[in-house]
C-alpha positions as CSV (number, residue, x, y, z in Angstrom):
1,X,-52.2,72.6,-39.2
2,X,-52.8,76.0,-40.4
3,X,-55.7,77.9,-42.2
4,X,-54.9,79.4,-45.4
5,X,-56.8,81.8,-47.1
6,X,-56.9,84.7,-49.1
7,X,-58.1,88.5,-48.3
8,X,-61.5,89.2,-49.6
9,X,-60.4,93.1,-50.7
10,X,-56.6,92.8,-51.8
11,X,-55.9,88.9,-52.1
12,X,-53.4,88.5,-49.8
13,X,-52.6,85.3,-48.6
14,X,-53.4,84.8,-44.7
15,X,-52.6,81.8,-42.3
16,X,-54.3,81.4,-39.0
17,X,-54.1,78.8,-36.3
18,X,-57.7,76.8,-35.6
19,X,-57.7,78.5,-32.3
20,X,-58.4,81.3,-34.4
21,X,-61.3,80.4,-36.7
22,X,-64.3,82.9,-36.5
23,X,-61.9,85.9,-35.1
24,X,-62.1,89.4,-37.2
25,X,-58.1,89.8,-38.0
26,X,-57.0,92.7,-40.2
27,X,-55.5,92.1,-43.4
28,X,-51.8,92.6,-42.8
29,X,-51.5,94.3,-46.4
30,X,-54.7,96.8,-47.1
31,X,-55.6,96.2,-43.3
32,X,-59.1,95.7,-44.4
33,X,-61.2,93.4,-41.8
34,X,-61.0,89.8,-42.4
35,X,-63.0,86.6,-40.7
36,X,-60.8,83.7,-40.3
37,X,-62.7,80.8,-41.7
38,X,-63.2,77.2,-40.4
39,X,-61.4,75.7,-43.3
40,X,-58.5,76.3,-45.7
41,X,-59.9,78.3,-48.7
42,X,-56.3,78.0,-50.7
43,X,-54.5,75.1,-51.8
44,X,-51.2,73.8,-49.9
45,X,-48.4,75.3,-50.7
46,X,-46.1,72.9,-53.0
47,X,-43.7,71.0,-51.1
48,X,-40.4,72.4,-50.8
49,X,-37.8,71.4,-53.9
50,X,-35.6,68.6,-52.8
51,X,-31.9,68.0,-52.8
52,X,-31.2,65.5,-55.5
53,X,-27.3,63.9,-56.0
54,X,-26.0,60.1,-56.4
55,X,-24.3,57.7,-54.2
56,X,-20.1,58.5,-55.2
57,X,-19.6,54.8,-54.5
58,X,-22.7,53.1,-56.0
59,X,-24.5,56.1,-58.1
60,X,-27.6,55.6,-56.2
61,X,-29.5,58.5,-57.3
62,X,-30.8,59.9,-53.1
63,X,-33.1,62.6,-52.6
64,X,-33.1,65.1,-49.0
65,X,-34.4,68.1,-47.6
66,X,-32.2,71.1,-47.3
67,X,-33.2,70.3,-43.5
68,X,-30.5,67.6,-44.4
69,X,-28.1,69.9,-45.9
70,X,-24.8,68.8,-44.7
71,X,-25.7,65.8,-42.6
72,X,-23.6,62.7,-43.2
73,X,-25.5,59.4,-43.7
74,X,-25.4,55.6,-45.0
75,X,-26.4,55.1,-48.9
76,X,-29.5,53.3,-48.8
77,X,-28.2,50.9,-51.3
78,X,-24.1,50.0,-51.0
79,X,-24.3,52.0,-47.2
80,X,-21.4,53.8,-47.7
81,X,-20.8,57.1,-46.1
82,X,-22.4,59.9,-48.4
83,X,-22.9,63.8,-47.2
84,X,-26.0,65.9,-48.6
85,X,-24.3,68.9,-51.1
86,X,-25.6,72.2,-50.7
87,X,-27.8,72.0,-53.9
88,X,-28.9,69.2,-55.9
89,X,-26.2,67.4,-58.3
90,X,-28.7,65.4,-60.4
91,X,-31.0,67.4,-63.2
92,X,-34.7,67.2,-61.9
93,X,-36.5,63.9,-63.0
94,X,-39.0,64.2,-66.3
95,X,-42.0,64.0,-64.5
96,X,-44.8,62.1,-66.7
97,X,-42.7,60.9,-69.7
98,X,-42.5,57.5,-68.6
99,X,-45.6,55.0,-68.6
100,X,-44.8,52.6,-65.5
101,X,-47.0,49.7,-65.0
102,X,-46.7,45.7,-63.4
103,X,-46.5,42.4,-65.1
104,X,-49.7,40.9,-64.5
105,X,-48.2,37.7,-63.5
106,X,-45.2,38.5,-61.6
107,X,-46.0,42.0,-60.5
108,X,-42.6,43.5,-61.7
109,X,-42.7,47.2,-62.3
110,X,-42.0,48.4,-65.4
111,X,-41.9,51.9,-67.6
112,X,-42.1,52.5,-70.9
113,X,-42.4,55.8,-73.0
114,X,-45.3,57.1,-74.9
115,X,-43.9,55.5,-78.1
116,X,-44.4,52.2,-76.6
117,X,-47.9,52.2,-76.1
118,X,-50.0,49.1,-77.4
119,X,-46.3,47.5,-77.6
120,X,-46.7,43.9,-76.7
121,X,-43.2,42.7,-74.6
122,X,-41.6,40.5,-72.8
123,X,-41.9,40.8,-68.8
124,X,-37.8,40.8,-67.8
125,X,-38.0,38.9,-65.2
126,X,-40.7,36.5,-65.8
127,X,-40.6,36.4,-69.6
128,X,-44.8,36.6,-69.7
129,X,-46.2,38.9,-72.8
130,X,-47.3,42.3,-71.5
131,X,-48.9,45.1,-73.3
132,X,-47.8,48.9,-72.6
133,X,-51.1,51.0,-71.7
134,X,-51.9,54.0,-72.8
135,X,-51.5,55.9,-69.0
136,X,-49.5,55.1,-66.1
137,X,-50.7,52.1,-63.9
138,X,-48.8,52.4,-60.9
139,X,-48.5,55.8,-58.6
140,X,-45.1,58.2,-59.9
141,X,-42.0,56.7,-58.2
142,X,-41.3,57.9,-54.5
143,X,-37.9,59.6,-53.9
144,X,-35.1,57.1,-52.3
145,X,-35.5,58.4,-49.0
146,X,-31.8,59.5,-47.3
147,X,-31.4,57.1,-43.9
148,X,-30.6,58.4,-40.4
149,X,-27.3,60.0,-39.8
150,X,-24.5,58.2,-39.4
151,X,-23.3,57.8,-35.7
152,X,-20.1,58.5,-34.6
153,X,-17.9,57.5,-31.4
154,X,-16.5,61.4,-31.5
155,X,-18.0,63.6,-29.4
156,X,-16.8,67.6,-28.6
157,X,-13.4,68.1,-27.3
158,X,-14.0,70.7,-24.1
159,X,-11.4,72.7,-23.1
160,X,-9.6,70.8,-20.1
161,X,-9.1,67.3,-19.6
162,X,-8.0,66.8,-16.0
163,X,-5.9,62.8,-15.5
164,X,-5.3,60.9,-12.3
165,X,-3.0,58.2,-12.8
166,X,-2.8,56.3,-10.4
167,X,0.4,53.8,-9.9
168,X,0.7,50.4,-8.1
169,X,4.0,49.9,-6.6
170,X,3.1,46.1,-5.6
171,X,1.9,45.5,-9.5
172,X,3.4,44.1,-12.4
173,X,4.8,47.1,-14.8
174,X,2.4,46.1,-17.4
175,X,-0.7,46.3,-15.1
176,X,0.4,49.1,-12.5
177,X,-1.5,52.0,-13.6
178,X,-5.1,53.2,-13.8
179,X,-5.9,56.2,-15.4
180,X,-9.1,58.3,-14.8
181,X,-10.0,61.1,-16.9
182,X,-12.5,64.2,-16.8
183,X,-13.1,66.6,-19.8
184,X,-15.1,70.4,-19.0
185,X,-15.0,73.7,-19.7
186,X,-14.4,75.1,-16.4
187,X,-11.3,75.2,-14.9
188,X,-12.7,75.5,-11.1
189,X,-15.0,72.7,-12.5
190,X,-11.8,70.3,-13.4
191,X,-9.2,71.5,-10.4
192,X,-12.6,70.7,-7.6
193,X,-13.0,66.7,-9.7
194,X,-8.9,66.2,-9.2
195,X,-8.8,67.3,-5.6
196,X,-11.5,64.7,-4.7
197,X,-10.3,62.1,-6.7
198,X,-6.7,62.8,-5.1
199,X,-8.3,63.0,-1.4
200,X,-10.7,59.6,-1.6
201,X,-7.0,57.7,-2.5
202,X,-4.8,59.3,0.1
203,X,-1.4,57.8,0.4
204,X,-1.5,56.1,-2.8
205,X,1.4,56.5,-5.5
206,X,0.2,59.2,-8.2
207,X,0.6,61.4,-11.1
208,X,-1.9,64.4,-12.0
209,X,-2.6,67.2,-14.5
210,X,-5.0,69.7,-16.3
211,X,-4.5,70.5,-19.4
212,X,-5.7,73.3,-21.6
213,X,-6.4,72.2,-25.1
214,X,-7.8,75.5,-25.7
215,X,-4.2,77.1,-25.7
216,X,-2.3,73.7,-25.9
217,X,-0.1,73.9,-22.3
218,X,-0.8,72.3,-18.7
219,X,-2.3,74.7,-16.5
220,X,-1.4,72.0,-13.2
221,X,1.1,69.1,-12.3
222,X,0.7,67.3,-9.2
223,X,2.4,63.8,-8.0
224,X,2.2,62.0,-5.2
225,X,4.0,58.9,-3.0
């Protein structure tokens, strides 16, 4: 964690690693001398805005970081497929307007708004009499937190993909092939992999190939009896 804290002469605000503390910096604006103290002198900074949108399948309201910008992942609620937008889709919630508080029987959360105060309701779920207080009982509502990214079987197409296939003569037709396969980006890399898979089955019945995906032809064809 860093130290924060503030130039004595201009004000300018100065982090420092603890490896640091007790050396004489200069300030990087007036370049007056400055100590770096043991401890933070300024308040952390505010925590970064977050990316606020809903579920399209469910409306789930979600909330990310714009580290998350982009990255596909399950709804927490209906787990469908939802990607974080580039800015927040949702207007930014009224912090403070609602009163939230539990039953005192069943412990259901609830919120009410400042008109409600003293109001004596009904809990919804357990139907016992409960009586809105004047400030908040429970801690603000934590954002619904966006799960892991969803995980795909696709991976990068590289530029060749080199095939042995291999043919059975003695087989059925339906069972007399085997295909092997090797994907790379270096062409010396791909035609080294075919010859030694070609030279450890000498004498067998065969069919091989690179292929360059980057410019969409075959760059080899070999076959064998």
């Amino acid at each position: 964690m860093l130290i924060r804290f503030a130039c004595p002469k201009c004000g300018r605000h100065i982090s420092a690693t603890r490896a640091q503390i007790g050396i004489t910096v200069r300030c990087p604006n007036c370049n007056a001398a400055v100590t770096v103290p043991k401890t933070s002198t300024l308040p952390l900074p505010p925590p970064a805005p977050l990316v606020r949108f809903a579920c399209p399948s469910c409306g789930q309201h979600i909330s990310a970081t714009h580290a998350q910008i982009g990255i596909t992942a399950p709804c927490p609620n209906c787990n469908a497929a939802v990607t974080v937008p580039k800015t927040s889709t949702l207007p930014p919630p009224a912090l403070g307007s609602l009163i939230r508080l539990a039953c005192p029987k069943c412990g259901q959360h609830l919120s009410a708004t400042q008109a409600q105060i003293g109001v004596t309701a009904p809990c919804p779920n357990c139907k016992e009499a409960v009586i809105v207080p004047p400030t908040s009982t429970l801690p603000p509502p934590r954002p619904v937190p966006l799960p892991a990214p969803v995980q795909t079987g696709f991976r990068e197409k590289k530029r060749y993909e080199t095939t042995v296939i291999l043919i059975d003569d003695s087989a059925a037709l339906l069972d007399n092939r085997k295909k092997l396969t090797k994907w790379t980006d270096d062409f010396t890399d791909a035609r080294n992999w075919l010859i030694r898979k070609l030279d450890a089955r000498h004498g067998e019945h065969y069919v091989a190939g690179i292929f360059d995906h980057e410019h969409n032809r075959s760059v080899l064809k070999m076959n064998g009896a």
